[in-house]
C-alpha positions as CSV (number, residue, x, y, z in Angstrom):
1,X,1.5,-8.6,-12.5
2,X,-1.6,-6.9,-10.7
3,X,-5.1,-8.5,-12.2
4,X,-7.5,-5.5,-11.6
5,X,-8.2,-2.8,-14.1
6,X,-6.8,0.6,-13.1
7,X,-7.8,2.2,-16.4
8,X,-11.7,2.6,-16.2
9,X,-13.5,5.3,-16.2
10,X,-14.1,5.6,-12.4
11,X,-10.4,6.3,-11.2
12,X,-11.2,9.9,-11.0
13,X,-13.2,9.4,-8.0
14,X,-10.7,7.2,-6.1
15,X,-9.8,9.1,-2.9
16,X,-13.8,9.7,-3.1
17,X,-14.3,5.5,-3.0
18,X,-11.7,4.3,-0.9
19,X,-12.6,6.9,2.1
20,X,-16.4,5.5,2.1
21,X,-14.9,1.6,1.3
22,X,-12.3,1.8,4.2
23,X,-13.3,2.8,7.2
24,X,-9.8,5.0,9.1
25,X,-8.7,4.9,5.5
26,X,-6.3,8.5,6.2
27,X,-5.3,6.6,9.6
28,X,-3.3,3.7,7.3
29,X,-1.1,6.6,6.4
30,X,-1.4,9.3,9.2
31,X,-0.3,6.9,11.8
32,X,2.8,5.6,9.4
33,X,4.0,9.5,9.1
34,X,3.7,9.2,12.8
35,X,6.1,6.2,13.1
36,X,8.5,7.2,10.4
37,X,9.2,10.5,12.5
38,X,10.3,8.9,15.8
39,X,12.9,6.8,13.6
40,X,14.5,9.2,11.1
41,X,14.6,11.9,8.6
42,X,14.0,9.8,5.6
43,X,16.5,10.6,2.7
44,X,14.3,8.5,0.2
45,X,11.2,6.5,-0.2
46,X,10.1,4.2,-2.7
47,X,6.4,3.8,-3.0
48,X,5.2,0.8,-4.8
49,X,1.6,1.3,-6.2
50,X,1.8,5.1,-6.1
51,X,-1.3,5.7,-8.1
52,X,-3.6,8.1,-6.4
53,X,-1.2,9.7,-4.8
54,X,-2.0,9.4,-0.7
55,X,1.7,9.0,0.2
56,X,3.2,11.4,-1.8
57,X,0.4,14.0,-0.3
58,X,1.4,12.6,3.5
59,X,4.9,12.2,3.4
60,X,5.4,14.8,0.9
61,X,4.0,17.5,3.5
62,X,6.7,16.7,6.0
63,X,9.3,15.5,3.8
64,X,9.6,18.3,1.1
65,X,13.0,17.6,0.8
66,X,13.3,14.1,0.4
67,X,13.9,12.0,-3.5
68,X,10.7,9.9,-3.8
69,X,10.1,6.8,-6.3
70,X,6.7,6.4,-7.2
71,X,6.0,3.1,-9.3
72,X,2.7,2.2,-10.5
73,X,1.5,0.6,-13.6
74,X,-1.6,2.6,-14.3
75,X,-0.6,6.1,-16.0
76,X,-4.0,7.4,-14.9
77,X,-3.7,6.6,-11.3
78,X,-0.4,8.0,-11.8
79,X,-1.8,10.6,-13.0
80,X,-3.9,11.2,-10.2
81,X,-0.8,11.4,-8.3
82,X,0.6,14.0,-10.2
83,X,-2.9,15.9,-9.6
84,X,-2.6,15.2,-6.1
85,X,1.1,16.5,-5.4
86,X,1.2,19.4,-8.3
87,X,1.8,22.3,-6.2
88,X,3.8,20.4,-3.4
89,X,7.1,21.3,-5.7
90,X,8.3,17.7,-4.6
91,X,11.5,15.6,-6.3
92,X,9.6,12.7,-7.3
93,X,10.6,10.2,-10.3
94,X,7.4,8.9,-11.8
95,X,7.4,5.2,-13.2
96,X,4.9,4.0,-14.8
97,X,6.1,-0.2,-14.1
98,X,5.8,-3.2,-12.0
99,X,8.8,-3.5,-9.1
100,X,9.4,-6.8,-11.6
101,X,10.4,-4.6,-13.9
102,X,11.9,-1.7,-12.3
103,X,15.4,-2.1,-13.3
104,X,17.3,-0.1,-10.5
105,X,19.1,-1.7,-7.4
106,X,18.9,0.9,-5.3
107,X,17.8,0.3,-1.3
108,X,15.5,3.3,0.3
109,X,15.4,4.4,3.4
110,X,11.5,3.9,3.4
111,X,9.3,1.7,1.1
112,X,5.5,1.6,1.2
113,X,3.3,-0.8,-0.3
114,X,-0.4,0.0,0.8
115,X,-3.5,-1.3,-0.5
116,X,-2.1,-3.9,-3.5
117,X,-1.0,-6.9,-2.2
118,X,-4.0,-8.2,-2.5
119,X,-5.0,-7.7,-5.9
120,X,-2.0,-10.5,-6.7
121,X,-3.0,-13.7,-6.8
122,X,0.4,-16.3,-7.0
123,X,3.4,-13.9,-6.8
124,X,2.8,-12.9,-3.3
125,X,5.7,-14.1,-2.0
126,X,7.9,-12.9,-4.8
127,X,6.7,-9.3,-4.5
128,X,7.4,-9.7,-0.6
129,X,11.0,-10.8,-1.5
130,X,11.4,-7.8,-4.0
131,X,10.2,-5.2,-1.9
132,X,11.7,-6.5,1.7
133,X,15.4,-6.4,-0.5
134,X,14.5,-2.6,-1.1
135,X,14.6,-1.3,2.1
136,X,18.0,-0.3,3.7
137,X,19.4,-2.1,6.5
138,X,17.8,0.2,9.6
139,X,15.2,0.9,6.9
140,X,11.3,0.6,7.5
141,X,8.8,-1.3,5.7
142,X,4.9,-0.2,5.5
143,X,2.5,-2.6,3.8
144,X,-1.5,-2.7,4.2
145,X,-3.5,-5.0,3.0
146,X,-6.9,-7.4,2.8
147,X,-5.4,-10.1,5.4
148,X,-6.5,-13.4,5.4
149,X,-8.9,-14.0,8.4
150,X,-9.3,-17.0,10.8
151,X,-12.8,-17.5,10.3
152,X,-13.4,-16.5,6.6
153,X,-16.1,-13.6,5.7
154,X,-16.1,-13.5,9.6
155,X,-16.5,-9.7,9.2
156,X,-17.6,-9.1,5.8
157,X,-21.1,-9.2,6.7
158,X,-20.1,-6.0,8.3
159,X,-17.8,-4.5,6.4
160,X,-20.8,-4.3,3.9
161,X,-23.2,-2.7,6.0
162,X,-20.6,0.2,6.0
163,X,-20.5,0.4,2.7
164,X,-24.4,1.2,2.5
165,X,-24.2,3.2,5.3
166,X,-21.4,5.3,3.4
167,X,-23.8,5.5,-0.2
168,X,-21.2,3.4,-1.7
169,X,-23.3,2.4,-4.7
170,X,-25.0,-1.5,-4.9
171,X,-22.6,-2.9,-7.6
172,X,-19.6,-1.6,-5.9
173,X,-20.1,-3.7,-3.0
174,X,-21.8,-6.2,-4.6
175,X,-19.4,-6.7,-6.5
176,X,-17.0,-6.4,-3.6
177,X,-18.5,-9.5,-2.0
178,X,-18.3,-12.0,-4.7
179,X,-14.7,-11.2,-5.6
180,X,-12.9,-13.1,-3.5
181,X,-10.8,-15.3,-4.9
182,X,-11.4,-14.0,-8.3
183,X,-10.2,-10.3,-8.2
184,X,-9.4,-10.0,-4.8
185,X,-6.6,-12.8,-2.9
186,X,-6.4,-11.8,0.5
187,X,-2.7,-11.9,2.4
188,X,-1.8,-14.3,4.6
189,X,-0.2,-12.8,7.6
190,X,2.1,-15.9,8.2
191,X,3.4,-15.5,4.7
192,X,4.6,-11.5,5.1
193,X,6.0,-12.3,8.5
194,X,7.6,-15.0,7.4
195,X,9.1,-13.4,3.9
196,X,10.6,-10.5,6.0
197,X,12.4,-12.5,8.8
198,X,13.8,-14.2,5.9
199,X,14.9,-10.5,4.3
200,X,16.5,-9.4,8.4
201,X,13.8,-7.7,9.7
202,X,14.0,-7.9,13.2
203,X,10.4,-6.1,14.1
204,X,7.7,-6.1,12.8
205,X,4.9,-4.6,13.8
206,X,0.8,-4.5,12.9
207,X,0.0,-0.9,13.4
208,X,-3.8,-0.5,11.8
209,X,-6.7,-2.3,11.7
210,X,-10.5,-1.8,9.7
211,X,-12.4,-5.3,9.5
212,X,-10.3,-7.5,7.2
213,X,-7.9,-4.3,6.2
214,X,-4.6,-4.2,8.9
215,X,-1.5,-2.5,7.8
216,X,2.5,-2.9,9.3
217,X,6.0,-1.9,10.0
218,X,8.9,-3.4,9.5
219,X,12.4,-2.6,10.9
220,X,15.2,-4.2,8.9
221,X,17.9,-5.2,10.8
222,X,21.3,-3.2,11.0
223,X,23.4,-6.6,9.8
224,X,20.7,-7.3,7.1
């Protein structure tokens, strides 16, 4: 389902990368614990592309008593997740799938999707459909994301220069710039907001921001 290689031999260095990639990266996730704790106690969370583990270590910090699902097709970025949460002592079951083939109807209180969606090029809509009919009714939704921009590679030029500035190595973002629409597919907003008023959501909300990365909530209505 996802057409990017989580198996090389640079995974270790993930939370390393994606700091220096992504400027406010730890905000993405800071700002959603924020959100989730003037809604509810959350009694379980799904998190869909779990590899590396940056929810888990958020939400697990606050949340030590909550069940938490962590799908992610990779076993070593799961693995890194494991790493990442080891002495946290939390109730997480590990699944090393696609939400395609996650075989388990269960809705969650919370479901996160952060930093993926963009990585699939066709089934962007079905994926929206899958997760949105995950969440709970009174449930939130958190997804981030490469969004589609106006005035294409308005801010890559910029983006870029952070990049350098941040000794993020010349292949990385060289590479960085020439795959789009290869390896990388970015989201349309109209799409996601359109998919979850489908699904009930009733809000929903952008909440972040970092050149072409912006991340939201979703609050799924109570008749949903």
């Amino acid at each position: 389902m996802i057409n990017t290689n989580w198996d090389n031999s640079q995974i270790q260095y993930y939370q390393d990368t994606i700091r220096r990639k992504i400027p406010g990266y730890d905000l993405i996730y800071e700002q959603m614990l924020a959100i989730i704790e003037t809604n509810f106690i959350p009694q379980d969370i799904l998190i869909v592309g779990a590899g590396g583990g940056q929810e888990l270590y958020v939400l697990g910090k606050k949340y030590p008593e909550t069940a938490y699902t962590a799908l992610d097709p990779s076993c070593r970025m799961l693995e890194l997740a494991k790493q990442r949460v080891d002495n946290m002592l939390l109730k997480v079951d590990w699944q090393e799938t696609t939400l395609d083939k996650f075989h388990c109807e269960k809705e969650y209180d919370i479901v996160t999707c952060h930093l993926m969606l963009h990585f699939l090029k066709e089934e962007k809509a079905a994926i929206l459909n899958q997760i949105s009919q995950r969440v709970k009714a009174g449930g939130l939704l958190f997804i981030s994301a490469i969004v589609e921009e106006e005035k294409k590679d308005s801010t890559l030029p910029f983006w870029l220069q952070h990049m350098r500035l941040c000794n993020v190595p010349a292949p990385d973002w060289e590479h960085f710039a020439t795959s789009f629409d290869k390896t990388t597919h970015p989201l349309s907003a109209s799409l996601l907001y359109q998919v979850l008023k489908d699904n009930g959501f009733e809000v929903i909300l952008p909440y972040f921001k970092s050149y072409a990365i912006e991340a939201y909530v979703a609050i799924k209505g109570r008749g949903a």
